[in-house]
ROSELO-49087 format. One line per field, with one value per atom (N, C-alpha, C, O, CB): residue number from 1; x, y, z. Coordinates in steps of 0.05 Angstrom, whole numbers, plus 5000, padded with zeros to 4 digits. Glycine has a CB too. Layout:
ROSELO-49087
nr	NUM, ...
X	X, ...
Y	Y, ...
Z	Z, ...
end
This chain:
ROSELO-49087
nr	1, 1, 1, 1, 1, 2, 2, 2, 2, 2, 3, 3, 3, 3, 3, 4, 4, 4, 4, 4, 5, 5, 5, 5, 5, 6, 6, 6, 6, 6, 7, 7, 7, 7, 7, 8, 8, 8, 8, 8, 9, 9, 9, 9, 9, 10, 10, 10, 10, 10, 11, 11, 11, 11, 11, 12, 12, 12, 12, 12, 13, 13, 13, 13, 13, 14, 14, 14, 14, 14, 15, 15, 15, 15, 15, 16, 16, 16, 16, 16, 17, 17, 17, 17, 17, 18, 18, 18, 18, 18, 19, 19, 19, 19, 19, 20, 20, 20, 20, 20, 21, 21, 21, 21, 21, 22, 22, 22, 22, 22, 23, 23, 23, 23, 23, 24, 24, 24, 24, 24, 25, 25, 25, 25, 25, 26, 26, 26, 26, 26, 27, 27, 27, 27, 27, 28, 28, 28, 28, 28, 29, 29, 29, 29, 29, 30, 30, 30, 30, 30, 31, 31, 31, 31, 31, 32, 32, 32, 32, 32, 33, 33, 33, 33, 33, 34, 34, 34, 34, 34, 35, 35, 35, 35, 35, 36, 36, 36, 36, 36, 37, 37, 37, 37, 37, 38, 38, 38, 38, 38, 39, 39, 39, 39, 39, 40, 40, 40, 40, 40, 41, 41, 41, 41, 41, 42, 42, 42, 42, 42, 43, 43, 43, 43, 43, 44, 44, 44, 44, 44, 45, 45, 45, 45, 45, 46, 46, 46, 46, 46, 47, 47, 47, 47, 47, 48, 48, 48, 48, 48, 49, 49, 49, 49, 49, 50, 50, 50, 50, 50, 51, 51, 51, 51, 51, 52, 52, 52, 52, 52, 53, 53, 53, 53, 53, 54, 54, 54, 54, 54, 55, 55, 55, 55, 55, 56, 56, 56, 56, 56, 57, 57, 57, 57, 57, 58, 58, 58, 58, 58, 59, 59, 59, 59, 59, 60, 60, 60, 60, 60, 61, 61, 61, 61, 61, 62, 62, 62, 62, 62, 63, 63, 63, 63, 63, 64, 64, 64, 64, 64, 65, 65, 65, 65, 65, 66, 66, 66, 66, 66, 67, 67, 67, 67, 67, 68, 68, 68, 68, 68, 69, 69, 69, 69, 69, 70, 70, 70, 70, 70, 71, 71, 71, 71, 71, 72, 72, 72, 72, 72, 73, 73, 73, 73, 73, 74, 74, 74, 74, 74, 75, 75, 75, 75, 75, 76, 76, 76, 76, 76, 77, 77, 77, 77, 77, 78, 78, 78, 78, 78, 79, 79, 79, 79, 79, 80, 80, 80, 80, 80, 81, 81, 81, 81, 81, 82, 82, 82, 82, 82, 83, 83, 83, 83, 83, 84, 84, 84, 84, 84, 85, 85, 85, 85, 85, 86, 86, 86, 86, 86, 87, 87, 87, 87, 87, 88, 88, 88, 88, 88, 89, 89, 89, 89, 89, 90, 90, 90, 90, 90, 91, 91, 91, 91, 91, 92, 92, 92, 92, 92, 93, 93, 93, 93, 93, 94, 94, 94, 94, 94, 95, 95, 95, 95, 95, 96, 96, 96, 96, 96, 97, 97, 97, 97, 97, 98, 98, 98, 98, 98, 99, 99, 99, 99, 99, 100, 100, 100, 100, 100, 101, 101, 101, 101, 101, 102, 102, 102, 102, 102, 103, 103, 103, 103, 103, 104, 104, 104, 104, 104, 105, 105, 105, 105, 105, 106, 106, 106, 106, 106, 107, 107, 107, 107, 107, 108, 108, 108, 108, 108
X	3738, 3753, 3782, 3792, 3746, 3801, 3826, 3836, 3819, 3839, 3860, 3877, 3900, 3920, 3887, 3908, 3919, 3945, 3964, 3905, 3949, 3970, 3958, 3933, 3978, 3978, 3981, 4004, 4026, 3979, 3998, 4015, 4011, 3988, 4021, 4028, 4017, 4030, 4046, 4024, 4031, 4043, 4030, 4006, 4046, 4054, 4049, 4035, 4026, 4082, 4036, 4033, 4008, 3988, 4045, 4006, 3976, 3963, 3982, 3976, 3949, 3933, 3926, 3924, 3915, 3922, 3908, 3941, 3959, 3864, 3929, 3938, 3933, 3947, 3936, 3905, 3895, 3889, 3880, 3874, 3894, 3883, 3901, 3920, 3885, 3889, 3916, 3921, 3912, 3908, 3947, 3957, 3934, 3917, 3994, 3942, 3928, 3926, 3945, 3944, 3900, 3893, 3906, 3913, 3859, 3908, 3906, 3943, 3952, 3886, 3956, 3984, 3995, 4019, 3994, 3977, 3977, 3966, 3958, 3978, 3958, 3933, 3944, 3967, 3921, 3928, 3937, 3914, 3890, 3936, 3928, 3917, 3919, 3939, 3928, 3887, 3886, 3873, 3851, 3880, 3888, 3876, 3868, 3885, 3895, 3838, 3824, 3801, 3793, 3809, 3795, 3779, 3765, 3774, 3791, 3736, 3714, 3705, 3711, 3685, 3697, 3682, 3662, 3666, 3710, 3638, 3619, 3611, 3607, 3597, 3609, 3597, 3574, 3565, 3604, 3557, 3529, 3519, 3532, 3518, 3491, 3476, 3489, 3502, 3473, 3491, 3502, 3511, 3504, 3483, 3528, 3550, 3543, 3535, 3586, 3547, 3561, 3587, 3598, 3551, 3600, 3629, 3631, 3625, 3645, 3636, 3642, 3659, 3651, 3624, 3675, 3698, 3686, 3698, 3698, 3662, 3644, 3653, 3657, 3598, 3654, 3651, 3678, 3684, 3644, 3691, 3730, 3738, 3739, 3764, 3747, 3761, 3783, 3785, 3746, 3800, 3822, 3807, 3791, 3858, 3824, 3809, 3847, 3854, 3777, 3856, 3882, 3869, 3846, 3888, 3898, 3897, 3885, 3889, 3925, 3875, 3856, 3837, 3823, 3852, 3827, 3790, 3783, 3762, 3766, 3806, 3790, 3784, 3803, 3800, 3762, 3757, 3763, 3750, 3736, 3780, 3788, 3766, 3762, 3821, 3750, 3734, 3744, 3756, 3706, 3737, 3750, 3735, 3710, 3753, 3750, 3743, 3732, 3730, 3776, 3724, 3723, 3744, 3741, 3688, 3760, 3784, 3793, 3794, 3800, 3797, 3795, 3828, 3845, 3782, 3830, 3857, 3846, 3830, 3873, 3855, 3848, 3869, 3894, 3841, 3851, 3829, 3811, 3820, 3825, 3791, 3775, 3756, 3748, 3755, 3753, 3730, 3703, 3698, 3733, 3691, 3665, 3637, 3634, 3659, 3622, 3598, 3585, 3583, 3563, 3578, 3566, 3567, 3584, 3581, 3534, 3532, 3544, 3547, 3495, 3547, 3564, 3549, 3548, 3599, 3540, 3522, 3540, 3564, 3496, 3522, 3544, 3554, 3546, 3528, 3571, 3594, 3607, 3627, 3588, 3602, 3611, 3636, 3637, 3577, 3658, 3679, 3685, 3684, 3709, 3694, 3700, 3730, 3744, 3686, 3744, 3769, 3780, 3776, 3789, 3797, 3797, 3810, 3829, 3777, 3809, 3836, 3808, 3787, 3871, 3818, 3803, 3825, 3842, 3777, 3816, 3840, 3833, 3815, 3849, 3845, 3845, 3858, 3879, 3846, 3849, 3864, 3867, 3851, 3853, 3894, 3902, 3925, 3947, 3900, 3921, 3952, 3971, 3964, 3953, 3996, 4016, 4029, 4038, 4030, 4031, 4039, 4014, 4003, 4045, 4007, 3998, 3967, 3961, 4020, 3953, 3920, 3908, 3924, 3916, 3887, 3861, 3859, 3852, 3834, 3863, 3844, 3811, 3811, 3871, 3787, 3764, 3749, 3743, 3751, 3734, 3715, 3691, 3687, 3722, 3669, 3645, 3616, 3603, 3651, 3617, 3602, 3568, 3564, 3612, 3548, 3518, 3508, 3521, 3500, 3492, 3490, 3512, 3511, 3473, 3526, 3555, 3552, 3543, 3594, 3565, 3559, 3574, 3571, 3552, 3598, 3626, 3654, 3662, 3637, 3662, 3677, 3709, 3720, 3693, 3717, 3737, 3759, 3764, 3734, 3787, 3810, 3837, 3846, 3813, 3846, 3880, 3894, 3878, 3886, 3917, 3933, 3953, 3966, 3944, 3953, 3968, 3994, 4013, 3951
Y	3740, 3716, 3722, 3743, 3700, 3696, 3708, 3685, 3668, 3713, 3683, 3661, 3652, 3658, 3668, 3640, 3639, 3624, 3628, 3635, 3610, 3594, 3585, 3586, 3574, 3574, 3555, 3541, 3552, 3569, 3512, 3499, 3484, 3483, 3488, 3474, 3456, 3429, 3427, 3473, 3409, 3387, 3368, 3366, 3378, 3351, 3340, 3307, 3290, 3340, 3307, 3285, 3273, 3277, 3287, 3258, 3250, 3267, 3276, 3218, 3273, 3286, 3282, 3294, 3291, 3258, 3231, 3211, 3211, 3209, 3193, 3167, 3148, 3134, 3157, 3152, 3133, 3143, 3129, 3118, 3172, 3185, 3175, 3160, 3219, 3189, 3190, 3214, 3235, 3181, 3207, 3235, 3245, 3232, 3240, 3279, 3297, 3292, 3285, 3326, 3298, 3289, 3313, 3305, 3284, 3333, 3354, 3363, 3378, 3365, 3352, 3354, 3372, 3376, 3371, 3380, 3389, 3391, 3414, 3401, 3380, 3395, 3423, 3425, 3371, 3441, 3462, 3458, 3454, 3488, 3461, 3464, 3495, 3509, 3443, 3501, 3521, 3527, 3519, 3534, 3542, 3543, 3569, 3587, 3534, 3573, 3599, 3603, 3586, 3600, 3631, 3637, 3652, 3670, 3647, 3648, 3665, 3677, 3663, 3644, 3690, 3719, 3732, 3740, 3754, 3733, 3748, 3771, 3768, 3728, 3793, 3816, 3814, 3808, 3840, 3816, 3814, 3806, 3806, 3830, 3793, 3771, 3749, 3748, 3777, 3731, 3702, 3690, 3701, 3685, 3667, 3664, 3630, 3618, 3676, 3619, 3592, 3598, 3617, 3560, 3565, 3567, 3534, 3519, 3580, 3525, 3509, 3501, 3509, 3502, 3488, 3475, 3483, 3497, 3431, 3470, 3475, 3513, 3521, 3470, 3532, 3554, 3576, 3599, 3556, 3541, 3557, 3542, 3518, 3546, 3566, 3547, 3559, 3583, 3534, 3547, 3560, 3569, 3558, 3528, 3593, 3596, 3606, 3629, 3632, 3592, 3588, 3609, 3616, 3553, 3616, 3635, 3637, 3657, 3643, 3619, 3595, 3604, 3609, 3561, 3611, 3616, 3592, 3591, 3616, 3566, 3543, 3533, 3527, 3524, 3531, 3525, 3500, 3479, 3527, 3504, 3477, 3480, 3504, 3478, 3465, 3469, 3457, 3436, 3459, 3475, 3452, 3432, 3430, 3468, 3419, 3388, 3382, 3404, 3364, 3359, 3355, 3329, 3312, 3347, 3329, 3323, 3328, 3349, 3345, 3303, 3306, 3313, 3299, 3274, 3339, 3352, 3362, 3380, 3376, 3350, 3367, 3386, 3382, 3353, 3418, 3412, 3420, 3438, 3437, 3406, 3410, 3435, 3441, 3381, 3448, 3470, 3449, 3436, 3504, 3452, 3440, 3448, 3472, 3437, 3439, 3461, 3468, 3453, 3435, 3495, 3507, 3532, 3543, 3502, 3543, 3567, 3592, 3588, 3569, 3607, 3625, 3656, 3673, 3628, 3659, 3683, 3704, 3705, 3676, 3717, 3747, 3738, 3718, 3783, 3754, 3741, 3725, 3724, 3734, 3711, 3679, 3684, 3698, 3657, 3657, 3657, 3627, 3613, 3680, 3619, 3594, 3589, 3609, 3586, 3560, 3567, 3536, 3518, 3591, 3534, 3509, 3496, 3511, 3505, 3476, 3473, 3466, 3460, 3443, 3471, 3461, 3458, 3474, 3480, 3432, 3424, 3425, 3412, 3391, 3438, 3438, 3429, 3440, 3454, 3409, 3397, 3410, 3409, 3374, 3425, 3440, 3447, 3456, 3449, 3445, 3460, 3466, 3486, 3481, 3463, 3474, 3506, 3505, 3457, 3532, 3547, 3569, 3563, 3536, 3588, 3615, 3613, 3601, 3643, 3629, 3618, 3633, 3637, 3582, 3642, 3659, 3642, 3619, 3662, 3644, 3627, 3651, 3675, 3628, 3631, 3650, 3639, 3615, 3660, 3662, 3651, 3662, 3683, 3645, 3647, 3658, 3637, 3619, 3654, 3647, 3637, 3642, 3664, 3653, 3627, 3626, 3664, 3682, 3608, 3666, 3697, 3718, 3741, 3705, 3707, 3731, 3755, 3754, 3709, 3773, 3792, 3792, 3793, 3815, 3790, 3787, 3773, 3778, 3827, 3753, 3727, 3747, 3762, 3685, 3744, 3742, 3736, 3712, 3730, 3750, 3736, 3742, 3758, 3738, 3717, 3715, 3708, 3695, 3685, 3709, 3703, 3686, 3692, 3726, 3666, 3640, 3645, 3629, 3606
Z	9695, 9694, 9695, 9687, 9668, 9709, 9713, 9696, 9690, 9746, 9688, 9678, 9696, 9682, 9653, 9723, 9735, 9728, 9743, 9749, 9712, 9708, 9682, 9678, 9731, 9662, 9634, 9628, 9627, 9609, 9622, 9619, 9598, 9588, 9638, 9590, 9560, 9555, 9573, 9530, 9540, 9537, 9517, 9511, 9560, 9507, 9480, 9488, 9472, 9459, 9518, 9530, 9537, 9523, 9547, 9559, 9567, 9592, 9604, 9575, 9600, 9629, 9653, 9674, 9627, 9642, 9664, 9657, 9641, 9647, 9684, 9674, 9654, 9640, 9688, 9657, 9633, 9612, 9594, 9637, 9610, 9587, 9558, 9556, 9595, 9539, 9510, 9508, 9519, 9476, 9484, 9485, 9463, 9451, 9474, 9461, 9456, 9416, 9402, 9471, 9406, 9381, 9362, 9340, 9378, 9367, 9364, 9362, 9346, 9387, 9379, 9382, 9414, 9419, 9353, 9429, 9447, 9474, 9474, 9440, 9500, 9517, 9532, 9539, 9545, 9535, 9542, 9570, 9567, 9518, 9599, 9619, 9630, 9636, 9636, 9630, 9644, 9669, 9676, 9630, 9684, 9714, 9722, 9726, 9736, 9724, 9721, 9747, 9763, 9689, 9744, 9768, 9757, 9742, 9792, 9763, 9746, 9777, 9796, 9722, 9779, 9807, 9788, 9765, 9821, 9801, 9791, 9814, 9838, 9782, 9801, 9815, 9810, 9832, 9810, 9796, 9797, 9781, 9760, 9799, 9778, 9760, 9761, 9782, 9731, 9748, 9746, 9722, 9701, 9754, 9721, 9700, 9701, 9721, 9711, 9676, 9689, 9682, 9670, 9677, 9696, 9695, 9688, 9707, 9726, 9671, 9665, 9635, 9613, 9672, 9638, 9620, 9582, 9565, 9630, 9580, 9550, 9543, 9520, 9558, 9570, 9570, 9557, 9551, 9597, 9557, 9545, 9519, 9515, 9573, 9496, 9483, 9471, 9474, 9465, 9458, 9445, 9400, 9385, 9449, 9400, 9376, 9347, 9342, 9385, 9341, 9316, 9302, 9297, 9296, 9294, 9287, 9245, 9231, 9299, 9239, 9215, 9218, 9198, 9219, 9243, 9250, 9267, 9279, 9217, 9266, 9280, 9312, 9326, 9270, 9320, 9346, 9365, 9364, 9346, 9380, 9402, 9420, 9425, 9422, 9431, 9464, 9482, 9483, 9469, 9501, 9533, 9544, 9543, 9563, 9552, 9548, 9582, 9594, 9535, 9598, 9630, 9634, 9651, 9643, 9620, 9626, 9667, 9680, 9603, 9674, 9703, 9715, 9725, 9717, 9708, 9720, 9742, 9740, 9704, 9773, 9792, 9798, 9799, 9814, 9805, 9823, 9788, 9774, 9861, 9780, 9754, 9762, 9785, 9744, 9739, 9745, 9735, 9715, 9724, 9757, 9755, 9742, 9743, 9777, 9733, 9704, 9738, 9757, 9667, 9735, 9760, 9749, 9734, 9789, 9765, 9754, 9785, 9809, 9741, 9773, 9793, 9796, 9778, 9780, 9822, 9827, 9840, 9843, 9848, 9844, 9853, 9878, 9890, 9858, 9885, 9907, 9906, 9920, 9926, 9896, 9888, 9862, 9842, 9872, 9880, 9854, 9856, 9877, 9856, 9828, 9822, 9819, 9814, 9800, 9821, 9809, 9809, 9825, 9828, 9781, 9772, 9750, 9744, 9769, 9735, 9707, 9693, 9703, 9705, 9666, 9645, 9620, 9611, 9638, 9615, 9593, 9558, 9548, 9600, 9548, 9517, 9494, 9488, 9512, 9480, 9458, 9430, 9412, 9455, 9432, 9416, 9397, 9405, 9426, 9379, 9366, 9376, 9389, 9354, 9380, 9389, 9382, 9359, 9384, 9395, 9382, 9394, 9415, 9353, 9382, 9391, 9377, 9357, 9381, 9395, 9396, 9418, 9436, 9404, 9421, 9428, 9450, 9442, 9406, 9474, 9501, 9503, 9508, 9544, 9498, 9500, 9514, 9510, 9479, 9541, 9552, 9555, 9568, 9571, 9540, 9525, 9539, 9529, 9484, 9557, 9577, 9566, 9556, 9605, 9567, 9561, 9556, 9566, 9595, 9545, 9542, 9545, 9554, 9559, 9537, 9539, 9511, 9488, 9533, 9525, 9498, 9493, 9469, 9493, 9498, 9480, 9504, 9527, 9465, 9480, 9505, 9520, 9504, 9477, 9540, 9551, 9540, 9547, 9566, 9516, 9512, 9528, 9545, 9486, 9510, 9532, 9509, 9495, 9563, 9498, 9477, 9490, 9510, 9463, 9478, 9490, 9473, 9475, 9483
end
């Protein structure tokens, strides 16, 4: 998994959306590639984790281009935003995809 870009804001996502419950959405735009066996990739698959112990999940929040729930086989790469309603400030980005043995981090 790559983390291609992060952006964050105290604001709304959508047009019609609200602002963030949490005090933050953090948009992330990522690319999962699988070499072999298969993955899903979808939004449920990311979350932010404060530094408390407490868990944000990513939401399907329609930021295009959205990462879509899809499972991802070898050769195959995905790439896409997934948005998180989160605390403002420094936090664990983790991606802990269905049978994972241990999740993917990024320090926000």
């Amino acid at each position: 998994m790559t983390l291609n870009s992060v952006c964050s804001t105290t604001g709304k996502v959508t047009e019609y959306g609200d602002p963030p419950n949490q005090g933050s959405y953090y948009v992330l735009n990522v690319t999962v590639e699988v070499t072999r066996g298969d993955t899903s990739a979808s939004p449920s698959d990311f979350y932010v984790q404060t530094p408390d112990g407490t868990r944000y999940d990513g939401s399907y929040d329609d930021v295009e281009p959205r990462l879509s729930a899809s499972t991802v086989k070898a050769g195959q790469k995905v790439r896409g935003n997934v948005v998180i309603d989160a605390p403002p400030g420094h936090g664990l980005l983790n991606w802990e995809p269905l049978f994972a043995v241990s999740p993917a981090k990024f320090q926000l």
